[in-house]
VEXDREN-2710 file (C-alpha; in Angstrom, 1 decimal):
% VEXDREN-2710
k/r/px/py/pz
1/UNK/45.8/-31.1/131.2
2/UNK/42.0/-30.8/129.6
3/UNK/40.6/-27.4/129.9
4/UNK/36.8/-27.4/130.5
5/UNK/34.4/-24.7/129.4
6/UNK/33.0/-22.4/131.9
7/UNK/29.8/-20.5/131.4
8/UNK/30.5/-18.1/134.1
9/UNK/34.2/-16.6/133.2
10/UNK/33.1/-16.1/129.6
11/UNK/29.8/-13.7/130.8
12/UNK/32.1/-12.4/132.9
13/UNK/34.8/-11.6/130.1
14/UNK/32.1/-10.4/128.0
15/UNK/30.5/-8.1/131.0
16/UNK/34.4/-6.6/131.3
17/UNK/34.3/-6.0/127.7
18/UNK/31.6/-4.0/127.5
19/UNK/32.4/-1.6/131.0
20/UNK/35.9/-0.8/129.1
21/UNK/35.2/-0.9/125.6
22/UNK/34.0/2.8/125.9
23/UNK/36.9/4.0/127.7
24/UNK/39.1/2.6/125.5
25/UNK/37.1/4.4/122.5
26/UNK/37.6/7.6/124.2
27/UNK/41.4/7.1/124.8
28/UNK/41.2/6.1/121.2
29/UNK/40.0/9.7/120.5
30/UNK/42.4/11.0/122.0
31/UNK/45.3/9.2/120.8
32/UNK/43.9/10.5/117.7
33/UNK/44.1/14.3/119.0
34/UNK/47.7/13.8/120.1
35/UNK/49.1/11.9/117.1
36/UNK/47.3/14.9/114.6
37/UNK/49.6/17.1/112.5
38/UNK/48.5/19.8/115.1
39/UNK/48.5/18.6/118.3
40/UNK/52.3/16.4/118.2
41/UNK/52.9/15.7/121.7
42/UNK/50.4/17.8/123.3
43/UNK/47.8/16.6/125.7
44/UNK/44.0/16.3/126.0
45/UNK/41.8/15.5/129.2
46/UNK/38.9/13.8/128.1
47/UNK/35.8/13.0/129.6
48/UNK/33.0/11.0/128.2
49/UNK/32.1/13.6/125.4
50/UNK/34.0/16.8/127.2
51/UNK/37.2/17.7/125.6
52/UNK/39.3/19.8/127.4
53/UNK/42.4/21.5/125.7
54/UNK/43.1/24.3/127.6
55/UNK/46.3/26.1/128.3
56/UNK/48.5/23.6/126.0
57/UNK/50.2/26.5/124.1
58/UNK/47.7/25.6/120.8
59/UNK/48.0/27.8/117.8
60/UNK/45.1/26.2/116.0
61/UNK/42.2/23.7/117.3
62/UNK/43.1/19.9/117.1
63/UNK/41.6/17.6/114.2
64/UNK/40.0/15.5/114.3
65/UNK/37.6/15.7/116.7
66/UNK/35.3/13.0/118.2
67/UNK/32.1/13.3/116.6
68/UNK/30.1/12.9/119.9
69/UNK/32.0/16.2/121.2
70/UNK/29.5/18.1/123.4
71/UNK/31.9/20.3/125.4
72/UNK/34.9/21.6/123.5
73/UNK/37.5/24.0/125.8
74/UNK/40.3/26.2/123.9
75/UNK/41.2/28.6/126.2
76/UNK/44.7/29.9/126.7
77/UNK/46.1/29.0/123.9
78/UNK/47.8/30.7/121.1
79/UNK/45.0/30.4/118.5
80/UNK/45.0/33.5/116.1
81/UNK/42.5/31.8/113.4
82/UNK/39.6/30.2/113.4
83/UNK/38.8/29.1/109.7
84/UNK/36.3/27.3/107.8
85/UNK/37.9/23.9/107.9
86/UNK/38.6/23.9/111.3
87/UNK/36.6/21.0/111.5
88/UNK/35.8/18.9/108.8
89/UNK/33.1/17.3/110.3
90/UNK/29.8/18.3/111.4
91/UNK/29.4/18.2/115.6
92/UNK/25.8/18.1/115.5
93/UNK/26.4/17.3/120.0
94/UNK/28.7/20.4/120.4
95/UNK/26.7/22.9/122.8
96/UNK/29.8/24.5/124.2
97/UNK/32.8/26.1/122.6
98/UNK/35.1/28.3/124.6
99/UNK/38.1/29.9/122.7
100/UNK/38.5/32.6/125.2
101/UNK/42.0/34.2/125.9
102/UNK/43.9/33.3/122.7
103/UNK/45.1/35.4/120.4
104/UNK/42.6/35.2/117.6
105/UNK/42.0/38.1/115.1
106/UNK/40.0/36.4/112.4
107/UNK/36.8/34.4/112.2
108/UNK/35.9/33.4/108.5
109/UNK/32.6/34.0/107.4
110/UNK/31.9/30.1/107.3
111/UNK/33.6/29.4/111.3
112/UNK/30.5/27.8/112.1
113/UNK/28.5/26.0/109.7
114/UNK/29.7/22.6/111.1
115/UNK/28.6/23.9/114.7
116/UNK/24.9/25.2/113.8
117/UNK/23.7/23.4/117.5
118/UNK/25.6/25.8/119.5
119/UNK/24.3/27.2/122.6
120/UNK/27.2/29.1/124.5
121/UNK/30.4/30.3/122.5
122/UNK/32.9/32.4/124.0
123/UNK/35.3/34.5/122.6
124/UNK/36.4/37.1/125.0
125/UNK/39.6/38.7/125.9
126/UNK/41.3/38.0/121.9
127/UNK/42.4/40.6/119.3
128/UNK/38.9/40.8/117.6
129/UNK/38.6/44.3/115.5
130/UNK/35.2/43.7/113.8
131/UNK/32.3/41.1/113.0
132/UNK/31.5/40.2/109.5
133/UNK/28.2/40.2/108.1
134/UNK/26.5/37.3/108.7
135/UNK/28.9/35.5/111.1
136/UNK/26.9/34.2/113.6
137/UNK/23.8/33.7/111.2
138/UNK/24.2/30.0/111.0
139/UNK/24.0/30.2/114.9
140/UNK/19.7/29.5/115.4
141/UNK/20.3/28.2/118.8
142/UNK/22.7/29.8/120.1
143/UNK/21.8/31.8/123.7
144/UNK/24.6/33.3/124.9
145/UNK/27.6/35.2/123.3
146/UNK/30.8/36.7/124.6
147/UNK/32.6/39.1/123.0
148/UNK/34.0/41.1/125.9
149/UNK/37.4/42.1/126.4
150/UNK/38.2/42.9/122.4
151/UNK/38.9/45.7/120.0
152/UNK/36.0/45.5/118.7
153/UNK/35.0/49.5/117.2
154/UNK/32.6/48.9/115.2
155/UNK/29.7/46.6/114.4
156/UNK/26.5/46.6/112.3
157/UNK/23.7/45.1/114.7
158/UNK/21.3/44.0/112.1
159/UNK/23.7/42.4/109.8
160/UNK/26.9/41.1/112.4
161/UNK/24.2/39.5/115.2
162/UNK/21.6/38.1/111.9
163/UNK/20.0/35.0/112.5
164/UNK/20.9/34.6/116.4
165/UNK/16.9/33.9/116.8
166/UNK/17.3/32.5/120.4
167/UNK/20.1/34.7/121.9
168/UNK/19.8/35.6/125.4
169/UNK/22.8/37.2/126.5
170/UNK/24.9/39.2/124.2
171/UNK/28.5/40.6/126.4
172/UNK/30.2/43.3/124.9
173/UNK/32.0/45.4/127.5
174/UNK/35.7/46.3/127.5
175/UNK/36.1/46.9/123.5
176/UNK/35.7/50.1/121.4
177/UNK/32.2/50.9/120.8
178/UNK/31.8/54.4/120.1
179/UNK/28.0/53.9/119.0
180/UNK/25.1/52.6/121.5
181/UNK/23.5/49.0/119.0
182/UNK/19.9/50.6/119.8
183/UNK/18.5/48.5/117.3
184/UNK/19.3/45.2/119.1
185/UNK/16.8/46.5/121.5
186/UNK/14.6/48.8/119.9
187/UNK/10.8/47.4/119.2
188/UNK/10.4/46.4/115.8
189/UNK/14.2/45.4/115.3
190/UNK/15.1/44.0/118.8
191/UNK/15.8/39.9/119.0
192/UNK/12.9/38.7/120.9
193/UNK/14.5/36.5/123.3
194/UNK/17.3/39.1/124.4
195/UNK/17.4/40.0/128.2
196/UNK/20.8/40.8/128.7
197/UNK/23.1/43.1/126.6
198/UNK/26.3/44.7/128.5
199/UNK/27.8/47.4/126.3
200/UNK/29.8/48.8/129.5
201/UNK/33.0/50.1/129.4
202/UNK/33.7/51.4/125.8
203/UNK/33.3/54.4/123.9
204/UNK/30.1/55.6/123.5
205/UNK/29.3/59.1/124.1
206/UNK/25.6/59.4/123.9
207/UNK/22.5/57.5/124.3
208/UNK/18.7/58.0/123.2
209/UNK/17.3/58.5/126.2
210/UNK/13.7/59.2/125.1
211/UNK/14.1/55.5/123.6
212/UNK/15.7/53.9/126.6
213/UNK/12.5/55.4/128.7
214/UNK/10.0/53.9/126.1
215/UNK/11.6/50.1/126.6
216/UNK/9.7/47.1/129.0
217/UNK/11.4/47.1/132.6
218/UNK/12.7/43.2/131.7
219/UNK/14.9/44.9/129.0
220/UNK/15.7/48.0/131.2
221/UNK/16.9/45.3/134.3
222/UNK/19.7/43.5/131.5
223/UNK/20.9/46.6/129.8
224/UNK/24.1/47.8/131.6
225/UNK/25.9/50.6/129.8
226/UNK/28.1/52.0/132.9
227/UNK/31.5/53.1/132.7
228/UNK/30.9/54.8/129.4
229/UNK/32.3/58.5/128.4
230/UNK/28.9/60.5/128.5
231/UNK/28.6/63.8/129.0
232/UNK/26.5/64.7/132.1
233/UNK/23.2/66.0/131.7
234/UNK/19.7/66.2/133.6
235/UNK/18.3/63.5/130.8
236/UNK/21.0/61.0/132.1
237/UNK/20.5/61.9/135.6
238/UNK/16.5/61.0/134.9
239/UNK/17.4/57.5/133.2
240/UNK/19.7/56.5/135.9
241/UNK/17.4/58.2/138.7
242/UNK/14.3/56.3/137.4
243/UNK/15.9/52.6/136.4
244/UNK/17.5/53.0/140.4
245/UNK/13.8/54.0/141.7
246/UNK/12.5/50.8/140.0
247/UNK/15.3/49.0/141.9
248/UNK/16.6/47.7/138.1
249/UNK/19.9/45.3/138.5
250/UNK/21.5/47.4/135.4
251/UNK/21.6/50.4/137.8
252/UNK/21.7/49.0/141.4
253/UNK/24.4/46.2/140.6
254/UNK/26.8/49.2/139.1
255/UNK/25.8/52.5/141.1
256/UNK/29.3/53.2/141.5
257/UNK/30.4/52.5/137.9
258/UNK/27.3/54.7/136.6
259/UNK/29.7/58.2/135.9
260/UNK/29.6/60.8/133.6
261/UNK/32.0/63.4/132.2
262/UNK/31.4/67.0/134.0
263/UNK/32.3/70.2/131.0
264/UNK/35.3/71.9/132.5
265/UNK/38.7/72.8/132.5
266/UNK/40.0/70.2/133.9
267/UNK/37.1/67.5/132.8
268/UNK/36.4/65.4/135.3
269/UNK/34.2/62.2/135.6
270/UNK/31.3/62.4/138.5
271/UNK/28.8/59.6/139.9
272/UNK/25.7/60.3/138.1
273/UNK/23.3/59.7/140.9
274/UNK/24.9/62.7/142.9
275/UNK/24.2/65.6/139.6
276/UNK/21.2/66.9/140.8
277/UNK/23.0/67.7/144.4
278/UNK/26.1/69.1/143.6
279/UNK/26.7/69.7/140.1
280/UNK/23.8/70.0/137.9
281/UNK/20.0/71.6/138.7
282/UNK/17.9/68.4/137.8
283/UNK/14.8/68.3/138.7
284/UNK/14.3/65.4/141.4
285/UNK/13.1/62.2/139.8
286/UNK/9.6/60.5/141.5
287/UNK/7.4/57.9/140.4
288/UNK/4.6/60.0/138.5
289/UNK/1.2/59.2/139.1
290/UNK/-1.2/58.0/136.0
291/UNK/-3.4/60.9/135.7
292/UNK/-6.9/60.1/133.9
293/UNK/-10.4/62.6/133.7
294/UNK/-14.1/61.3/134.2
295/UNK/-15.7/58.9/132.0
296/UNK/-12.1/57.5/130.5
297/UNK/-10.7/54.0/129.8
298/UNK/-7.6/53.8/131.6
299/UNK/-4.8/50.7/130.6
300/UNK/-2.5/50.2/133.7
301/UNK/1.1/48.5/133.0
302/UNK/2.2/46.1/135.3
303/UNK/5.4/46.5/133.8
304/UNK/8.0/44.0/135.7
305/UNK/11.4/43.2/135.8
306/UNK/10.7/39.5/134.3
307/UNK/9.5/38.5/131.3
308/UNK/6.4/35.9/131.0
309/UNK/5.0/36.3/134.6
310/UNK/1.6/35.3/136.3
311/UNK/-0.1/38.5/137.5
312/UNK/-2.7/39.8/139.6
313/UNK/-4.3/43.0/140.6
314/UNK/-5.9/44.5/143.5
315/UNK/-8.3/47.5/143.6
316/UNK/-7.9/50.2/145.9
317/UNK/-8.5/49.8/149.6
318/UNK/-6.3/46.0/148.6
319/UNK/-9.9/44.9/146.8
320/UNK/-9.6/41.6/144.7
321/UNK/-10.8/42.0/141.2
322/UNK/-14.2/39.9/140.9
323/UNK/-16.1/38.9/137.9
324/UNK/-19.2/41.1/139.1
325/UNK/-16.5/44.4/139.3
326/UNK/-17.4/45.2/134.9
327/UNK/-15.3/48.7/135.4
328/UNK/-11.9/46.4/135.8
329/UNK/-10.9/43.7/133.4
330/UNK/-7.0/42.0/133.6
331/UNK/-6.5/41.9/130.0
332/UNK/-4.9/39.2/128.5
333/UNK/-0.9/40.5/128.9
334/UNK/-2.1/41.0/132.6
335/UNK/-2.4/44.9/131.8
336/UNK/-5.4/45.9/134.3
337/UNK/-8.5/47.7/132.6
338/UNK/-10.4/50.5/134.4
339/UNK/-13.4/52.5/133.2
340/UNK/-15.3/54.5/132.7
341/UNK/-13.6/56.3/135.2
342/UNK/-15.1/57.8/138.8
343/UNK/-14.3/60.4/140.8
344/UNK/-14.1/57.4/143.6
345/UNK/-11.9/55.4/140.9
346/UNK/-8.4/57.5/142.3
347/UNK/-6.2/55.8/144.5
348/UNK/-3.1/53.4/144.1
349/UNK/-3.7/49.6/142.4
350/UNK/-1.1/47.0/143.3
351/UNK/-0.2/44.7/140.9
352/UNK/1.3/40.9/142.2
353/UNK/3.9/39.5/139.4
354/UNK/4.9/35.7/140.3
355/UNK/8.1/34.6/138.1
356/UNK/10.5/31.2/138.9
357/UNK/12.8/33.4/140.2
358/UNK/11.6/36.6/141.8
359/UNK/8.5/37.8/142.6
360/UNK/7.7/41.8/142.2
361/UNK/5.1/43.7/143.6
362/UNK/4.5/47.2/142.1
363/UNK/1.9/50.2/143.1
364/UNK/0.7/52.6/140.2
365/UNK/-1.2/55.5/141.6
366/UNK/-4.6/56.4/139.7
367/UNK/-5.5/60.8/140.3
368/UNK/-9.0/60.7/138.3
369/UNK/-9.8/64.5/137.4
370/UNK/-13.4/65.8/138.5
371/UNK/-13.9/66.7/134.9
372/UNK/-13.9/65.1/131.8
373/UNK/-11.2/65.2/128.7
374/UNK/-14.0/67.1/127.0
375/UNK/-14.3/70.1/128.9
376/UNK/-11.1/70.5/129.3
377/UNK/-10.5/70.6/125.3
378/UNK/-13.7/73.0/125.2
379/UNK/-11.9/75.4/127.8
380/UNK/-8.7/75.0/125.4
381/UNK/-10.5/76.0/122.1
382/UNK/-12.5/78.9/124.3
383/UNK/-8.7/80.3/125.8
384/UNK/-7.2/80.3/122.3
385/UNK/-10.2/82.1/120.7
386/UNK/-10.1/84.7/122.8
387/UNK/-6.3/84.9/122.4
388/UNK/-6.9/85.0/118.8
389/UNK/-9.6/88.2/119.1
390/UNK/-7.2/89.8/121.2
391/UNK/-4.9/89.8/118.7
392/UNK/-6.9/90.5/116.0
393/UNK/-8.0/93.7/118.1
394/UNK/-4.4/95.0/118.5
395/UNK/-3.9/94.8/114.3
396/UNK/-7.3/96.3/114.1
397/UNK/-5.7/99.4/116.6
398/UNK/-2.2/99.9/114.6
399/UNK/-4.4/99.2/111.3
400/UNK/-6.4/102.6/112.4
401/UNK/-3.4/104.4/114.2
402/UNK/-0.7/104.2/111.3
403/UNK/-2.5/103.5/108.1
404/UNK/-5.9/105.3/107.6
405/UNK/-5.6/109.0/105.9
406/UNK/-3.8/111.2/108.0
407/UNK/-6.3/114.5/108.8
408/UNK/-3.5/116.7/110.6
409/UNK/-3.0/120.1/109.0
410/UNK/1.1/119.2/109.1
411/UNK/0.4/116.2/106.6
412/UNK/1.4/116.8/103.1
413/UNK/-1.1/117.9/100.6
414/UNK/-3.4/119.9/103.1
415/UNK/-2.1/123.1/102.0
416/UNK/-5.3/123.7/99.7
417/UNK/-6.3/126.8/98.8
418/UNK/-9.3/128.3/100.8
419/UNK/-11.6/128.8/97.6
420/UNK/-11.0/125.1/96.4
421/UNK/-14.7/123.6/97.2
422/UNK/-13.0/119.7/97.1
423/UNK/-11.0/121.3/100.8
424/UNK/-11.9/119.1/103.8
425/UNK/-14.0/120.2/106.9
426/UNK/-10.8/119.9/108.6
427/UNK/-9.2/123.0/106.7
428/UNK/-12.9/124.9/107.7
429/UNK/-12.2/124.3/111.0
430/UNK/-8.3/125.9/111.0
431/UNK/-9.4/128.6/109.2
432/UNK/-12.1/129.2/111.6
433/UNK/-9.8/128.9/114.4
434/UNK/-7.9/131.3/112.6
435/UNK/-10.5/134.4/112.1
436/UNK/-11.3/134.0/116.1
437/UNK/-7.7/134.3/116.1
438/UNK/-7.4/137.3/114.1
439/UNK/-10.7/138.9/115.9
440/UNK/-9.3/138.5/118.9
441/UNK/-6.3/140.7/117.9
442/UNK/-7.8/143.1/116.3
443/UNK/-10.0/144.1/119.0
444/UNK/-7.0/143.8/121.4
445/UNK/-5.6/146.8/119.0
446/UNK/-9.1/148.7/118.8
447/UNK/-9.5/147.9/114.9
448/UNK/-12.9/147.3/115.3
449/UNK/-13.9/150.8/115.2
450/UNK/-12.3/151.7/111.8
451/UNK/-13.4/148.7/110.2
452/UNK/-16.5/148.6/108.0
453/UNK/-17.2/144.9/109.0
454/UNK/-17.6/143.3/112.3
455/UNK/-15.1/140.9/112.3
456/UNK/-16.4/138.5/114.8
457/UNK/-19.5/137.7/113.1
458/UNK/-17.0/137.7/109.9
459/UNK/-16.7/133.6/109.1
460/UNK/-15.5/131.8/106.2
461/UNK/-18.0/130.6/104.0
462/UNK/-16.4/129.3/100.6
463/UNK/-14.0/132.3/100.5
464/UNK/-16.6/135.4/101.4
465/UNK/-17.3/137.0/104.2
466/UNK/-20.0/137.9/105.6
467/UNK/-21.2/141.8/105.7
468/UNK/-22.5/143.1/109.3
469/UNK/-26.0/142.8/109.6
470/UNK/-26.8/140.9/106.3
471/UNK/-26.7/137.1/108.3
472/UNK/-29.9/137.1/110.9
473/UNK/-28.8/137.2/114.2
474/UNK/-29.8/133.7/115.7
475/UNK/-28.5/131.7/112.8
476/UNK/-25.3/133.9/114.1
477/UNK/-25.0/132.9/117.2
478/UNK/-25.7/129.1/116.4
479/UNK/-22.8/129.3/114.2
480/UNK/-20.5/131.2/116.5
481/UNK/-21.0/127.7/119.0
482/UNK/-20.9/125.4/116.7
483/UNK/-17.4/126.8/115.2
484/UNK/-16.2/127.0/119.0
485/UNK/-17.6/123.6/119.8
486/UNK/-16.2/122.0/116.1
487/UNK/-12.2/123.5/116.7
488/UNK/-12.0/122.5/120.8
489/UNK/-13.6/119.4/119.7
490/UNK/-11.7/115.9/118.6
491/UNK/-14.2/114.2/116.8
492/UNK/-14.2/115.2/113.4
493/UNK/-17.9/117.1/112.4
494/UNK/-19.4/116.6/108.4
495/UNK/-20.8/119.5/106.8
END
């Protein structure tokens, strides 16, 4: 029998051919994955460019591997090592690597150099005790990284997580982290992109809390360090208090998880938010107001939970901002402007952030001063002045009271002899106390009448004494009140 040609079976075959030529590439692959050395008799799902080994009791990854691999899934297995050669060749499509719950304890220092287009890699809940410089540097594009559920004590921040440039998310809860990684966060070390970094549930025992206080809200909302061992304390309390007042997901997510260790015998861990009702005296923790003085320039914050938001202000009294308003200016971050400050400039601005997931509106109160920043340095400088004569006064007092010649006839060296002409007025004055002394006796015993010399008249004068009747009679008597007036007196008379 003649066979005749027909156009239409053979586009037909040839339309068949192409619709399974693919999936018989792919069931290629994986023929390849079960005949490896590795993988003998140990099965794949594969789909288009996902590769799914998971739970096939592995102990290393299969080779080789598809290079068109965009999805590559490990988990449960029994891999312990994840070395260099690995994979031989480059998966320039692999976005997604998940080795999570296997048993690995090593990562060489080269694990990813054939992977350098990651995006997500997960290796939670393994035997991981530390990070190696420079691991992940090869890493530019990765954004999210899982390292939970580890026993993971100790890493370097600026050398283990070097060269992650786009990472997002960074999970390290459930290991052994005695030491908060401050500087993956902290301003002029921090990765740029980072919004999320959970170092809950280890070790750590204290935190900076000045530092945690000083970071943008959109950091504050990803950083969840709960279920930690700190010690309680008011500067916790105020962290925790503040980040729950600004309705932060770190805080409000985890309110239950946010304890601390109370000092004691027996210790005891507490919620945090409840320390300034039943354990501790903290202060209670409010919202301050931004407090400014006459004549300032003011820069509000509208300092959101998002990151790269549109935002918009309103004046007191819910006033739009208009071009012809030159005392408020939305600068170019979206920070609000005000100045030079009024009296009539106090009151609450409202600031409207718009985001592609949430939208935030947040109210900063304004209390302008009815003086300016000047006078109230002038009144500073004029209060410590006077402090500083006050005190000067007081060493000018014990200056005079303890350490200027001592004029008491008890002090040493005042026993001079009456006839020495260098004696002070001072010794005069005793030993003309003393003769009215002496006169006073004497005439109590009737002396005066056997005497040759009237002894109340008789004063000291350089040693002699004066005959009776030889001194003129009213110089006398201005002398007698002088010497009376000069020994009752305390002020000190020159002769």
């Amino acid at each position: 029998m003649e066979r005749f040609y027909n156009p239409g079976q053979s586009a037909l075959r040839r339309s068949i051919f192409l619709l399974v030529f693919p999936l018989l590439l792919s069931v290629r692959a994986c023929g390849q994955l079960i005949r490896g050395p590795l993988d003998l008799q140990k099965t794949c799902l594969c789909a288009s460019n996902i590769i799914s080994c998971s739970n096939v009791n592995l102990t290393s990854p299969p080779i080789p591997l598809p290079k068109y691999t965009s999805v590559l899934d490990l988990s449960f297995n029994s891999i312990t090592k994840l070395r260099a050669e690995w994979t031989p060749v480059v998966l320039s499509h692999l976005h997604t690597l998940l080795l999570n719950h296997n048993r690995l304890y090593f990562l060489s220092s080269e694990a990813f150099v054939h992977v350098t287009r990651l995006r997500y890699l997960d290796l939670s809940s393994n035997e991981l005790r530390q990070l190696d410089e420079y691991m992940f540097e090869p890493l530019e594009k990765l954004e999210v990284l899982l390292l939970y559920k580890n026993s993971i004590s100790q890493i370097d921040p600026s050398a283990a997580f070097s060269g992650l440039a786009s990472l997002k998310k960074l999970y390290l809860s459930q290991n052994l982290i005695s030491r908060f990684p401050l500087e993956l966060v902290k301003e002029r070390s921090r990765i740029e992109t980072l919004t999320l970094l959970d170092v809950s549930s280890n070790k750590i025992k204290a935190l900076a809390f000045h530092e945690l206080q000083a970071l943008p809200a959109w950091i504050q909302n990803g950083l969840y360090f709960h279920n930690n061992s700190l010690p309680c304390s008011c500067d916790l309390y105020e962290v925790v208090a503040q980040w729950n007042l600004k309705d932060l997901s770190s805080v409000v997510d985890f309110k239950d998880e946010h304890t601390c260790i109370l000092a004691g015998q027996p210790r005891r861990k507490v919620a945090t938010l409840e320390l300034d009702k039943a354990y501790l005296n903290c202060s209670e923790v409010r919202i301050k107001d931004r407090q400014a003085y006459l004549e300032q320039y003011v820069a509000l914050d509208c300092d959101t939970k998002q990151r790269n938001v549109m935002k918009s202000w309103t004046l007191p009294g819910d006033i739009p901002i208009s071009a012809t308003n030159k005392s408020a200016v939305i600068l170019k971050d979206g920070n609000l402007q005000i100045g030079p400050l009024k009296e009539d400039d106090s009151g609450v601005y409202t600031c409207y952030a718009v985001g592609n997931t949430l939208n935030e509106t947040l109210h900063i109160t304004v209390v302008v001063f009815n003086t300016t920043a000047n006078t109230g340095l002038e009144n500073l400088k004029t209060a410590y002045t006077t402090l500083i004569a006050c005190l000067i006064s007081i060493v000018m007092v014990f200056i005079y009271l303890y350490f200027t010649p001592c004029h008491c006839f008890c002090c040493p060296g005042q026993d001079l002899e009456k006839n020495d002409p260098t004696g002070s007025f001072h010794s005069s004055a005793i030993s003309i106390a003393q003769a009215h002394q002496e006169t006073g006796s004497e005439r109590g015993n009737g002396a005066s009448k056997d005497f040759p010399y009237d002894t109340k008249d008789s004063l000291e004068q350089n040693g002699k004494l004066n005959p009776k009747g030889e001194e003129d009679r009213k110089m006398g008597n201005k002398r007698r009140k002088a010497s009376v007036t000069s020994v009752s007196s305390d002020t000190p008379m020159m002769v």
